[in-house]
N, C-alpha and C positions, 0 to 999 in steps of 0.2 A: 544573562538572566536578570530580570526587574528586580529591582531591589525590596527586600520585606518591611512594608509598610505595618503589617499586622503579626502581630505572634497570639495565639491563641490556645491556653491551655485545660485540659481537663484536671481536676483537683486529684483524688484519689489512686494511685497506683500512676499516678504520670508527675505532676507537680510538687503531690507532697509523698513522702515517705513514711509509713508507718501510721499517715495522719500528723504527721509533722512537718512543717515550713522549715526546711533545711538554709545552713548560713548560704551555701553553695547558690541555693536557687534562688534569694532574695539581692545576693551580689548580684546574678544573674539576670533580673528585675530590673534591678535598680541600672545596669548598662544598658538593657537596650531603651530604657525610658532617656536615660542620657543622650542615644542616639537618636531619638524623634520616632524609636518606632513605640504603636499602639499595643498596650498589652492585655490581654481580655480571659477573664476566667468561662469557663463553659463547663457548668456542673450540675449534677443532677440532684446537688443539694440545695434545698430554698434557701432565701438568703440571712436567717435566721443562725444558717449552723456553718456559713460561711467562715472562716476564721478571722480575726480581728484585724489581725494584720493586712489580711488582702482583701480588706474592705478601704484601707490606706490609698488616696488619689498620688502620696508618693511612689506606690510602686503598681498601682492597678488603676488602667483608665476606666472599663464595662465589665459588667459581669453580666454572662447570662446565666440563672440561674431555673430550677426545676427543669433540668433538660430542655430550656427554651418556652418556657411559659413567660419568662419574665426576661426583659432586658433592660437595665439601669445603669447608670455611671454609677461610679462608686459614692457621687454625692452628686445627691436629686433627684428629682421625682423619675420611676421609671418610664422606657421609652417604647416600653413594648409589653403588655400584660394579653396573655390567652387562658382563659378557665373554663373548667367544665364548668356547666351548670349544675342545680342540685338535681335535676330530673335524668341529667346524664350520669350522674353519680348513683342516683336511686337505677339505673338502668345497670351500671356499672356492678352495683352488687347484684343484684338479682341475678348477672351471670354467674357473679360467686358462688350463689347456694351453692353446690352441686360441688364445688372443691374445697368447701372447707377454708375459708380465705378471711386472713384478716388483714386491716387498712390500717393504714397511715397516711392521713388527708393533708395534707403542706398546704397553707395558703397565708401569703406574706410572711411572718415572720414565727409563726405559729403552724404546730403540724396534732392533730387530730388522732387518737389513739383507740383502736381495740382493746378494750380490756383484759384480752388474755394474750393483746403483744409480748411477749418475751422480754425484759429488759436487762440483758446482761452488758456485761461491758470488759476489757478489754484494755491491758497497759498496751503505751507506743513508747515511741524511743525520748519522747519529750518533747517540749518547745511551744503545743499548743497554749491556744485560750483557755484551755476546758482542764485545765490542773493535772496535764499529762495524762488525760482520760482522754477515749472518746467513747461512743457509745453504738451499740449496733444498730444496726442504720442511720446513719447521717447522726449521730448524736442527738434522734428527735426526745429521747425521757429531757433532758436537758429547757430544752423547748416545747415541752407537750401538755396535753390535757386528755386525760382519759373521756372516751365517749360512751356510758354506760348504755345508751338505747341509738343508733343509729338511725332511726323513722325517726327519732324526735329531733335529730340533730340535721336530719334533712328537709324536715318542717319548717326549719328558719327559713324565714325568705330572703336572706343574702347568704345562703347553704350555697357555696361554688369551692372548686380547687384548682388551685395550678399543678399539681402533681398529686396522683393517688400510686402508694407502694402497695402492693398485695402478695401479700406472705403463704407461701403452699409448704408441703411439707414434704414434696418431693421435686426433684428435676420434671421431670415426665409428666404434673400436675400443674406445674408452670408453663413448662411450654404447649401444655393443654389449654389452660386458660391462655396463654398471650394471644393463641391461634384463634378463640373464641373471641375474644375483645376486640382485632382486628378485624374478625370477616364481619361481626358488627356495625362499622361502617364508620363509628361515631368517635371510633379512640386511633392514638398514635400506642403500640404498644411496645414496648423492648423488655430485656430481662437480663437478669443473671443472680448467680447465688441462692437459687428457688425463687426469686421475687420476682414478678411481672411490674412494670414499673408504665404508668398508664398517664398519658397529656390529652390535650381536647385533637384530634383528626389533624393533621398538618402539621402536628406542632412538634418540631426537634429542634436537637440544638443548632444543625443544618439550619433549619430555617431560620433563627434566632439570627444565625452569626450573617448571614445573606441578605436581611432586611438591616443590620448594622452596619455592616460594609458598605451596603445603598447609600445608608445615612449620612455615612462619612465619606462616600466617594472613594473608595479603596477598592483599587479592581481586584479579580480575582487571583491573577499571577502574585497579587503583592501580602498575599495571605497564608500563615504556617501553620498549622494546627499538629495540635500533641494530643494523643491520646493510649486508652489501653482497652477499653471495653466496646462491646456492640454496641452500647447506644453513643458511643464517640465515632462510630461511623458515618451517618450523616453528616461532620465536619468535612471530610473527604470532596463531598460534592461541590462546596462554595470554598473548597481552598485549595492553593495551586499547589502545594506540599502536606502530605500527612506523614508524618511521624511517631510511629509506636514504638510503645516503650518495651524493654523486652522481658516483663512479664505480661504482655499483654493477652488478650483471647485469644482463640485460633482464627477467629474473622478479623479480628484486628491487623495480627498481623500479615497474613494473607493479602488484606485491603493496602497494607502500608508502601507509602513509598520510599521509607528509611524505617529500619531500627535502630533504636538507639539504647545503649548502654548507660548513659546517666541523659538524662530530659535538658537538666542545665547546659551542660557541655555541647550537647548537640545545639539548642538554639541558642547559643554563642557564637557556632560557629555558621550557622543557616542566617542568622540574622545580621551579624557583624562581618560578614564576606569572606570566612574561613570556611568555608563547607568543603568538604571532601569530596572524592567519584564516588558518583552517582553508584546507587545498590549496595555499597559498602555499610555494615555494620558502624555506629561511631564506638 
């Protein structure tokens, strides 16, 4: 088997715990950067709410972040930005009427707020930036500004997003809406947890990680991805291992070509030439 050039992780319920950068998984990091493999965040949080530490060139070479709207090295300009426009976003809600939906607009470092967003929050087990908080969804109150009129806020003439979140109030009303944003033509849609989670037509983290790889000459056999959600399923298609974690969805792991019991352990052993038979649980 080629040897793994790339390791590629999703943040949430695969890399961190709780919301927490565990000692485990940063030892972890910090070997396979020792061995020259590439190591790359893919999350579907901007990169505002990225954690501090894995914005570190010591343990993270790329991050692609809004599910692939955006791709940067951890220092420097990024290498890869896709937005909606604001006419797509104004087209974007006018699907909402009809569900009841409120936004959370990400773009750069900054995420864009309904007024009657929800702002709870939520102890983890510790370690993060965020003073052992984080906050519901991506920890955008942390990072936000409320949008009291939406048309006004779409009037601006540099009004674009790298990721729109849209909040329903039921399962049934999400996957209502994601099915309506899709046959639209205009959006990338996924979801889970009632939120429909909306990028510009083409754009996932698949695609993100596949014009990187290009970048860097990394074929596809030499590529690991981790993940635990539907929208970490497009990694699957431009890497020659997928690995879910084993809380992951039922498409996740359906899709997967390992589970895994801790995310560290496994790509220690995928990465560093201890991997187990194939189909095995690690």
């Amino acid at each position: 088997m080629i040897p793994v050039q790339m390791a590629v992780f999703d943040l949430d319920g695969t890399l961190l715990e709780h919301g927490a950068l565990t000692g485990e998984a940063v030892q972890m990091l910090r070997a396979l950067r020792q061995r020259g493999v590439l190591t790359v965040i893919a999350t579907g949080r901007h990169r505002g709410t990225v954690p501090l530490r894995l914005k570190s060139a010591r343990l993270i070479d790329y991050l692609i972040c809004s599910n692939g709207a955006v791709v940067t090295p951890t220092k420097g300009a990024p290498l890869w930005e896709k937005t909606l426009s604001g006419a797509e976003l104004q087209a974007l809600m006018e699907l909402g009427h009809g569900f009841d939906c409120r936004y959370a607009v990400s773009i750069g470092k900054r995420t864009y707020l309904s007024k009657r967003e929800p702002l709870r929050r939520r102890k983890t087990d510790g370690g993060s930036d965020t003073k052992k908080y984080f906050w519901r969804y991506y920890m955008y109150p942390l990072h936000s500004r409320l949008v009291e009129s939406w048309s006004v806020f779409l009037s601006r003439p540099n009004a674009r997003a790298e990721k729109v979140v849209c909040t329903l109030g039921d399962s049934e009303a999400e996957l209502a809406f994601r099915s309506a944003a899709a046959a639209d033509g205009r959006f990338t849609a996924t979801g889970s947890n009632q939120a429909a989670e909306i990028t510009a037509k083409g754009i996932s983290k698949g695609s993100a990680l596949a014009f990187l790889a290009q970048q860097l000459r990394v074929p596809q056999d030499a590529v690991v991805a981790f993940g635990n959600d539907d929208n970490d399923l497009s990694l699957k298609a431009y890497a020659g291992r997928f690995v879910a974690a084993k809380n992951s969805s039922p498409a996740a792991l359906a899709a997967a070509d390992q589970v895994a019991d801790s995310i560290p352990a496994a790509a220690r052993r995928l990465c560093l030439g201890r991997d187990k038979k194939e189909g095995k649980p690690w």
